[in-house]
LUMTI-941291 format. One record per residue (C-alpha): x, y, z. Coordinates in steps of 0.25 Angstrom, whole numbers, padded with zeros to 4 digits, always signed. Layout:
XYZ ...
This chain:
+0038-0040+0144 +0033-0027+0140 +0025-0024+0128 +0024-0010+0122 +0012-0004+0114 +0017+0000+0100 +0015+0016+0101 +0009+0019+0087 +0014+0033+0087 +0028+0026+0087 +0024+0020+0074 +0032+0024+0060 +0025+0034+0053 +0025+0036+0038 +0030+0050+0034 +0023+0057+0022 +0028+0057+0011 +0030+0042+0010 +0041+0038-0002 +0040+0024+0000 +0028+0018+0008 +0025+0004+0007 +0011+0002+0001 +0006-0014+0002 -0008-0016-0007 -0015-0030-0004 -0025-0035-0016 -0030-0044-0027 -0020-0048-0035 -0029-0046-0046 -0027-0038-0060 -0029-0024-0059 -0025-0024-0044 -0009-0019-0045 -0014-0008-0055 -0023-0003-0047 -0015-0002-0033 -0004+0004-0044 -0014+0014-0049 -0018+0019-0033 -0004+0019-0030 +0001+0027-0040 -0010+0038-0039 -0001+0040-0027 +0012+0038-0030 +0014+0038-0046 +0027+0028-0046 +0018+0017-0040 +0014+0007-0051 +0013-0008-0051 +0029-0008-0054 +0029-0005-0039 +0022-0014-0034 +0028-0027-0026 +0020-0038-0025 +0016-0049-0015 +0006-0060-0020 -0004-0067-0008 -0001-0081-0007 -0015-0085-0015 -0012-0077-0025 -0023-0066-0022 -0018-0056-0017 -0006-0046-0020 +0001-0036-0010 +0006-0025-0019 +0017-0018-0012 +0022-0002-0016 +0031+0009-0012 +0026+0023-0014 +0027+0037-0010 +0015+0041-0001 +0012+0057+0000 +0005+0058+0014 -0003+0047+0023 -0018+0052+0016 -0012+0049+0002 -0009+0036+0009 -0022+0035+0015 -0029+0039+0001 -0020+0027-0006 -0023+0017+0004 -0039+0020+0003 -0036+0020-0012 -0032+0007-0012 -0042+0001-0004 -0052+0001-0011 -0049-0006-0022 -0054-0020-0019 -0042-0028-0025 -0034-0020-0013 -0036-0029+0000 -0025-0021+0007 -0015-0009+0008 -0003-0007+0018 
């Protein structure tokens, strides 16, 4: 049996703009924490609010995966977002 090495420049690339990139925030499902991804999102994409959200709770309760469509510009504005976003300490994770 043969085995092939995945060849990364084979691997889909995001084109710029983006109308619909799939943004998944990991954090503390605690007050204040869906206004505040909602406030960095929308600096980006102004139709983002906590409306847009959908949400998936952890199975202790703790933790909520916010999940959002939005129109991203360019990779740096996507970079800058995810930077953003990270350094809030209630956000545990972006994808």
């Amino acid at each position: 049996m043969k085995v092939s090495n995945i060849d990364s420049d084979k691997a889909p690339k995001i084109e710029f703009p983006c109308p619909n990139y799939v943004i998944k925030i990991v954090g503390d499902d605690k007050d204040g924490y869906r206004d505040f991804v909602a406030s960095v999102l929308a600096k980006y994409d102004s139709k983002v609010s906590t409306a847009s959200f959908t949400e998936q709770p952890s199975k202790n309760g703790r933790f909520v995966s916010l999940t959002v469509r939005m129109h991203i510009e360019a990779e740096s504005v996507l970079s800058a977002l995810f930077e953003e976003l990270k350094k809030s300490p209630m956000v545990k994770m972006v994808l």
